[in-house]
C-alpha positions in Angstrom: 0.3 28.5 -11.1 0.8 25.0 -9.8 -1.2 24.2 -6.6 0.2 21.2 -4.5 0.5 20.1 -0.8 3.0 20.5 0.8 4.9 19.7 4.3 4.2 22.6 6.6 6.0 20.8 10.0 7.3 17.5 10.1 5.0 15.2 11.8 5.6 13.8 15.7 3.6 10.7 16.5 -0.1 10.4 14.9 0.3 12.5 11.5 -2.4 15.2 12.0 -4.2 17.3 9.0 -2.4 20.3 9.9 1.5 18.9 9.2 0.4 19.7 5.5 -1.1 22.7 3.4 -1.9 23.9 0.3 0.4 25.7 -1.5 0.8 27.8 -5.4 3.5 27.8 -7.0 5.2 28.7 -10.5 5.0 25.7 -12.7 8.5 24.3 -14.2 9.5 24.4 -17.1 9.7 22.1 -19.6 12.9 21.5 -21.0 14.3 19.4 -23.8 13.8 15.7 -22.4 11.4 16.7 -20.0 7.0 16.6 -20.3 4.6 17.9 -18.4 1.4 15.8 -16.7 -1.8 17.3 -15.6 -2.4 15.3 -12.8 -5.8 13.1 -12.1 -4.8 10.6 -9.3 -3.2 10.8 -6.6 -2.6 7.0 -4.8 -2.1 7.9 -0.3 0.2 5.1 0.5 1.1 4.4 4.7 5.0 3.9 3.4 5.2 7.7 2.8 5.2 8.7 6.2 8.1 7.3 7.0 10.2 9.6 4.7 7.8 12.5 6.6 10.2 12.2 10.0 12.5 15.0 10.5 15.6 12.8 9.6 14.4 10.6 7.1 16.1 9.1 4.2 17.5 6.4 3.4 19.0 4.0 0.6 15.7 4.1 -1.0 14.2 8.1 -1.2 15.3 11.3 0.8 13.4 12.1 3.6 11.1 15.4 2.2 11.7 18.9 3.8 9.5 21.2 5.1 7.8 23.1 2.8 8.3 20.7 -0.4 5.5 19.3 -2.2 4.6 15.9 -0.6 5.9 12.8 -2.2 3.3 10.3 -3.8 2.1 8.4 -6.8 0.0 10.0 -9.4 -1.4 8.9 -12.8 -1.6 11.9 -15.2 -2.3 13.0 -18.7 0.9 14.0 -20.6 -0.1 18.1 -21.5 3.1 19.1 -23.0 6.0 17.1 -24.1 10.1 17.6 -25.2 10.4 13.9 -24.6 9.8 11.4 -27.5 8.7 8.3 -25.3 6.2 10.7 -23.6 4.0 12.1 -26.8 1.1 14.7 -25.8 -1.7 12.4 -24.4 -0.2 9.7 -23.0 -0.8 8.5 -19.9 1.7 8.1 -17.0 1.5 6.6 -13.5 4.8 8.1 -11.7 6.3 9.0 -8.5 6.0 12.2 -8.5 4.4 14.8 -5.7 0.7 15.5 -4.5 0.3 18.1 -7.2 -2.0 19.3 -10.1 0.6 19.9 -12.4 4.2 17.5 -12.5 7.1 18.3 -14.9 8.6 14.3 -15.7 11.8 12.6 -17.7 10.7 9.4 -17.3 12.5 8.1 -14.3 10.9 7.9 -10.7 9.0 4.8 -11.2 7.4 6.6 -14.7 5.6 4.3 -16.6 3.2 4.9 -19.6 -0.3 2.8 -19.6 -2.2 1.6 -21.8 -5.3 1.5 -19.9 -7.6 -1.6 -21.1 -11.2 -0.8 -22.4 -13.9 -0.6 -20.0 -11.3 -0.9 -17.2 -11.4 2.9 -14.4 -8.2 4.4 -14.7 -7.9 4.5 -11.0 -8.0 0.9 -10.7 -4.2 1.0 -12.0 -2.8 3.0 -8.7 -5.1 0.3 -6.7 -5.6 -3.2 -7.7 -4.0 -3.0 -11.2 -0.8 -0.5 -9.8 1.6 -1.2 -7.0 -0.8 -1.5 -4.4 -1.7 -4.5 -6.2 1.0 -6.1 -7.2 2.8 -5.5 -3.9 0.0 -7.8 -2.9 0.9 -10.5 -5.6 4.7 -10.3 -5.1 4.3 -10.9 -0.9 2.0 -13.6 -1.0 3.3 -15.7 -4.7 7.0 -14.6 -4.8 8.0 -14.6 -0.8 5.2 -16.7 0.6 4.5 -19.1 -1.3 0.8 -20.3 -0.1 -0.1 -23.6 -0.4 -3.7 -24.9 -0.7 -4.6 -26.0 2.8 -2.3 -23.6 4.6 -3.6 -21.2 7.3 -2.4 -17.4 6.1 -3.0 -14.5 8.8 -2.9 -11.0 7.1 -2.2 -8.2 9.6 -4.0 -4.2 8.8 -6.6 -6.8 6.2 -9.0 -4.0 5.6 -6.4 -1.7 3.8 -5.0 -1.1 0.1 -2.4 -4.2 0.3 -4.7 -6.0 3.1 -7.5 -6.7 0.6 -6.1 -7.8 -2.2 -3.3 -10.5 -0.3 -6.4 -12.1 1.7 -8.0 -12.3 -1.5 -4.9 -14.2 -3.1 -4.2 -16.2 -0.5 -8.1 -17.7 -0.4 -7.5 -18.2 -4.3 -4.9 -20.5 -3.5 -7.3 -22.3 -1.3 -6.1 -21.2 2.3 -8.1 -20.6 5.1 -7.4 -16.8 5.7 -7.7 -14.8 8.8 -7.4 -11.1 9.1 -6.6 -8.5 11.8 -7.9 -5.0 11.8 -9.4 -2.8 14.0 -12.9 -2.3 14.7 -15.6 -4.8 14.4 -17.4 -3.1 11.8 -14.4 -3.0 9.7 -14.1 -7.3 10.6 -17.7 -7.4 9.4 -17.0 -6.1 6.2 -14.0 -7.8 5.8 -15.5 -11.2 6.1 -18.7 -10.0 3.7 -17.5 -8.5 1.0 -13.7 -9.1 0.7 -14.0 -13.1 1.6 -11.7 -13.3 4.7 -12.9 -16.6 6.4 -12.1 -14.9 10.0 -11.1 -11.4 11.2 -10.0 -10.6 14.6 -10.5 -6.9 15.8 -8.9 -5.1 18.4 -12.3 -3.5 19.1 -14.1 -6.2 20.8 -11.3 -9.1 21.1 -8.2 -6.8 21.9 -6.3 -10.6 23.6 -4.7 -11.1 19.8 -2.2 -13.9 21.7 -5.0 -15.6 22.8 -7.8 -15.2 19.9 -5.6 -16.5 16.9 -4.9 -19.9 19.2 -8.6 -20.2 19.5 -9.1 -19.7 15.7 -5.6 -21.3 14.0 -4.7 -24.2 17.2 -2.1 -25.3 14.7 -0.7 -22.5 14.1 0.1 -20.5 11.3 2.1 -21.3 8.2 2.3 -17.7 6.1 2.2 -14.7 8.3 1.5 -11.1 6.0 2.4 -8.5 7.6 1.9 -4.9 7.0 2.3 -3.3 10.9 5.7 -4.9 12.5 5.9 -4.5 16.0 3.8 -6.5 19.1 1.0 -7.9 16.3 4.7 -8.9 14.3 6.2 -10.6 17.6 2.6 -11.8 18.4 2.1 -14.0 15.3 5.7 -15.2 15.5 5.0 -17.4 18.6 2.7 -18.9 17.1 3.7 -20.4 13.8 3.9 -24.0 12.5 7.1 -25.7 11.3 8.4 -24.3 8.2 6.1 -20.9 8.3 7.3 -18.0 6.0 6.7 -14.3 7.4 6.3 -11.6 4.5 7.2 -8.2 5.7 5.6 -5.8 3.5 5.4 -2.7 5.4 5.6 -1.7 9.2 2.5 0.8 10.0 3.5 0.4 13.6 6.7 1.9 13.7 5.5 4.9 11.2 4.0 6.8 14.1 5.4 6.0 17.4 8.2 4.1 18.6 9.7 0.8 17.0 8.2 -2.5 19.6 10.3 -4.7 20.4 10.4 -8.3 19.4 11.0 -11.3 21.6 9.8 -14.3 19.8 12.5 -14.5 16.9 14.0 -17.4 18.6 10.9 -19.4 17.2 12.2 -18.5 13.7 14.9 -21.3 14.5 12.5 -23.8 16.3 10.2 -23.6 14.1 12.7 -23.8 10.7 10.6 -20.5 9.8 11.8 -18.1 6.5 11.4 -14.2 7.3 12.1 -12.0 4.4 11.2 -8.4 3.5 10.7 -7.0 0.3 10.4 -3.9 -2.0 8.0 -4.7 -5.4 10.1 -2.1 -7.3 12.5 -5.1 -7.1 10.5 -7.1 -9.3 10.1 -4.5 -11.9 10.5 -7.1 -14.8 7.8 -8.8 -13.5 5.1 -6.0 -13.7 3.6 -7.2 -17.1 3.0 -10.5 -16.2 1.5 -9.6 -12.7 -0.7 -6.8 -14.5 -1.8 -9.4 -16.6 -2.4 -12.1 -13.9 -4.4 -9.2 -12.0 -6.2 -8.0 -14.8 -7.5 -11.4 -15.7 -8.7 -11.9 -12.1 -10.4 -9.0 -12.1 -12.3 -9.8 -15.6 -13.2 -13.5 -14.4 -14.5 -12.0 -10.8 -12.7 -14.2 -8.8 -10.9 -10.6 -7.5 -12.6 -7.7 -6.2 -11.1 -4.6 -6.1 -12.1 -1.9 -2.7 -11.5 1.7 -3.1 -12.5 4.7 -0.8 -12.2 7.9 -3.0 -11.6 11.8 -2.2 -12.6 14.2 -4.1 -10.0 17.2 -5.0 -6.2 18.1 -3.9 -7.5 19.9 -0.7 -8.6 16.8 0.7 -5.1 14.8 0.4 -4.2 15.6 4.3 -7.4 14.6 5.6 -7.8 11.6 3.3 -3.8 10.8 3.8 -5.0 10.8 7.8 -8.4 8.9 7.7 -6.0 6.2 6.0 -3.1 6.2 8.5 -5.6 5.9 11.3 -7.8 3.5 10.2 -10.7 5.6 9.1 -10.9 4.2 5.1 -11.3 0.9 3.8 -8.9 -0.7 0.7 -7.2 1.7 -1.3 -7.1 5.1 -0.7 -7.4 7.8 -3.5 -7.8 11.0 -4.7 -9.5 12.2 -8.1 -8.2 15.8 -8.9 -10.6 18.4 -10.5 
């Protein structure tokens, strides 16, 4: 049997623990063309829970049903195989369910690694996976830092959040994150290297506190929650500022804020673009690469908070919508 988690109710407002539960199931067969993964990550990702809605779907996946195993991205060990690019042992970072056991052609996002010596498989669903280079492609493909420049990162202390202030201070910014509690703020500016992070916790005036700490404003805004902080930042940009949309945590659990500042996009010649990093799949290699050495030379860290089996998806899925975790979220499977 297969054990996976599943949606048991589609979730209204905060996503809660019990919108999810564990489930067995016979495991597919595996035809000709097909392979089979025992599963050993599982990457939580805030983007899923918009496909969660009763509703949802969209150009890009179908919303998931009650009762089907949760969508998610998992790297796995290839068990079984009637697929020739997939041999027995390989192993495969996909998009695939939150499940022990996936049955894979090779489509979905599947990729085979070749995990680097000395380098934690995990690190390639974090830092060296999508996470990552969703990171890389917001700040060096759409924004465009430039040494100098004052970059504000909005949700800073998770997955995407870490990695982008820690780019954007490469390129020799001066880097200010928001999150939400002070402690997180503290360990923001320690560890991860964020010059300053404004909390909602103890300085909840965001309007006022970023035009005490950027007075001239702010040239790369990159944003991962939409909404008020979105429409917040826009009224205060500099001439020529460029907004990266790369996701909308916001809207995920509640309804979409309104924005009333876009007419500063005009005033201020500003550039707003959103972006999906499966659109710069030829890309990957060099990105992995560009990652990969940054990790080796230390000048980028990599912050993971880890769960330990499938039963603790839903509650580690939660802790990261809410807040509770710090950089990337995962799951190591038994």
């Amino acid at each position: 049997m297969n054990r996976a988690i599943v949606l048991s109710r589609h979730p209204k407002g905060k996503v809660l623990e019990s919108d999810f539960k564990l489930d067995e199931r016979p495991i597919d067969s595996c035809d000709q063309g097909y392979f089979r993964t025992k599963n050993l990550w599982i990457s939580l990702d805030a983007g899923f829970r918009h496909w969660m809605a009763e509703g949802a779907g969209d150009n890009y996946l179908p919303g998931m049903q009650i009762g089907d195993p949760v969508q998610g991205v998992v790297i796995g060990e290839v068990v079984e195989s009637n697929n020739i690019e997939y041999p027995v042992g390989s192993i495969v970072n996909a998009r695939t369910a939150w499940e022990e056991i996936s049955v894979l052609n090779g489509t979905d996002l599947c990729t085979k690694l070749s995990p680097s010596e000395g380098v934690p498989l995990h690190l390639y669903l974090s830092t060296l996976g999508l996470t990552g280079m969703t990171a890389w492609v917001g700040m060096h493909r759409v924004g465009h830092p430039k040494s100098g420049e004052t970059v504000v990162v909005s949700a800073a202390g998770g997955a995407v959040g870490t990695v982008a202030g820690q780019l954007a201070k490469a390129a020799g910014c001066k880097v200010i994150g928001l999150t939400s509690t002070r402690d997180k703020a503290d360990w923001l500016e320690t560890e991860v290297g964020y010059d300053i992070v404004i909390d909602r916790e103890t300085r909840p005036n965001l309007d006022m506190t970023l035009r005490e700490v950027a007075p001239e404003g702010i040239d790369l805004f990159f944003d991962n929650v939409g909404g008020n902080v979105l429409d917040t930042a826009m009224g205060q940009l500099r001439e020529g500022a460029r907004l990266v949309l790369s996701g909308a945590i916001s809207e995920y659990e509640g309804p979409v804020e309104a924005i009333s500042n876009s007419y500063e996009l005009v005033t201020k010649r500003a550039r707003m673009e959103g972006f999906m990093v499966t659109d710069y799949v030829q890309d990957f290699p060099m990105i992995l690469d560009d990652l990969g050495n940054r990790l080796a030379e230390g000048t980028l860290r990599s912050f993971e908070q880890t769960y330990e089996g499938l039963s603790e998806t839903p509650r580690a899925f939660c802790d990261m919508m809410h807040g509770a975790s710090r950089g990337k979220c995962l799951v190591k499977l038994d």
